[in-house]
N, C-alpha and C positions, 0 to 999 in steps of 0.2 A: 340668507337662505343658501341650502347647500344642497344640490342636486345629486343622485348617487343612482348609478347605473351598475347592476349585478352582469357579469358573462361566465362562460366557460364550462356552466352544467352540463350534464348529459347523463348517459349511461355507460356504466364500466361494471368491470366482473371483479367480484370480492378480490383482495389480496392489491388493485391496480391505484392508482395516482388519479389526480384530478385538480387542477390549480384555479379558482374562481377568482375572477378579479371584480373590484367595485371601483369604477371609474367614480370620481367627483367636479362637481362644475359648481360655479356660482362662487365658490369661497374655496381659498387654500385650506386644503383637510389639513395641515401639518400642526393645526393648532386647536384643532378637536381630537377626544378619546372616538375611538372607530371598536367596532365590535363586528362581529360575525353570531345570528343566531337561527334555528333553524324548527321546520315545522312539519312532522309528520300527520299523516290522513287521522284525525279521532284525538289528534295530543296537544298540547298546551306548546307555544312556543316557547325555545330554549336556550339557550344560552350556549355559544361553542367557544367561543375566542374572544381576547377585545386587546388592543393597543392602547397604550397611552398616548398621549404630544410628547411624552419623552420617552419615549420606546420602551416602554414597560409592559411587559404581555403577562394574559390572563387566560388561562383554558379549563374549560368543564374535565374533569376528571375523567370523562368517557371518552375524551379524545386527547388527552396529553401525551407526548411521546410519538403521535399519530400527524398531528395536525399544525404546521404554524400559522403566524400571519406579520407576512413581511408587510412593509410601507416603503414605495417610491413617492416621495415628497416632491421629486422634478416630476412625475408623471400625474401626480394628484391623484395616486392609486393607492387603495390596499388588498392583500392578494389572500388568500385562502388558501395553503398550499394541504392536500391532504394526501396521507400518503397511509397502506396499509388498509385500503376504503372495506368496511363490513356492509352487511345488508342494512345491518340497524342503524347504518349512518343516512338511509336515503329517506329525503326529506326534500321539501323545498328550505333554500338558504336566501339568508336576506342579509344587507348591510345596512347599518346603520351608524349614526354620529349625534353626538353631543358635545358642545363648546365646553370642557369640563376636564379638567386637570387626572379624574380617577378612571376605573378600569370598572362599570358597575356591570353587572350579572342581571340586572332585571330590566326587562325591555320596556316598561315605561318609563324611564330613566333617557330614552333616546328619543330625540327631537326629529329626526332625519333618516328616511328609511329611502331605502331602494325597492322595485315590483318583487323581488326576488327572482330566482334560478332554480330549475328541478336538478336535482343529484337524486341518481338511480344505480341502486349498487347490485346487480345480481347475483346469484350464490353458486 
């Protein structure tokens, strides 16, 4: 089992930064694929990022260029770095994992979720 705790949301004004981190407990993340997805008021949740166990990253087309997602492996963390934040990025953000070698995009594919974090981008 693998415990995943979301921090660092808040509120920031378009154009600003914002790095969410997902702490993990129970099992070394370093050998699960970790994703980032996210869910606004009325929408389907979404798919933003995901890492491989070998550091292979994946990002939604609406945040590439915008958005990484580092991995501290001694920390048992993976980070959300967003940089560039739009309004249409504010959503609540969740982390999640899967024991699973690929990078998948759809959220029933993840075993392992975090409560999630609000991110609020004002204009």
């Amino acid at each position: 089992q693998v415990q995943l705790v979301e921090s660092g949301g808040g509120l920031v004004q378009a154009g600003g930064f914002l790095r969410l981190s997902c702490a993990a407990s129970g099992r070394t993340v370093s050998g699960y694929a970790v994703a980032w997805f996210r869910q606004a008021p009325g929408k389907e949740r979404e798919f933003v990022a995901a890492s491989s166990r070998t550091y292979i990253t994946r990002y939604a087309d609406s945040v590439k260029g915008r958005f990484t997602i580092p991995r501290d492996n001694a920390k048992n963390s993976v980070y959300l770095e967003m940089n560039s934040l739009k309004p249409e990025d504010t959503a609540v953000y969740y982390c999640a994992a899967v024991l699973s070698s690929g990078t998948s995009i759809n959220p029933a594919e993840y075993d392992y979720w975090g409560q999630g974090t609000q991110v609020t981008v004002s204009s």
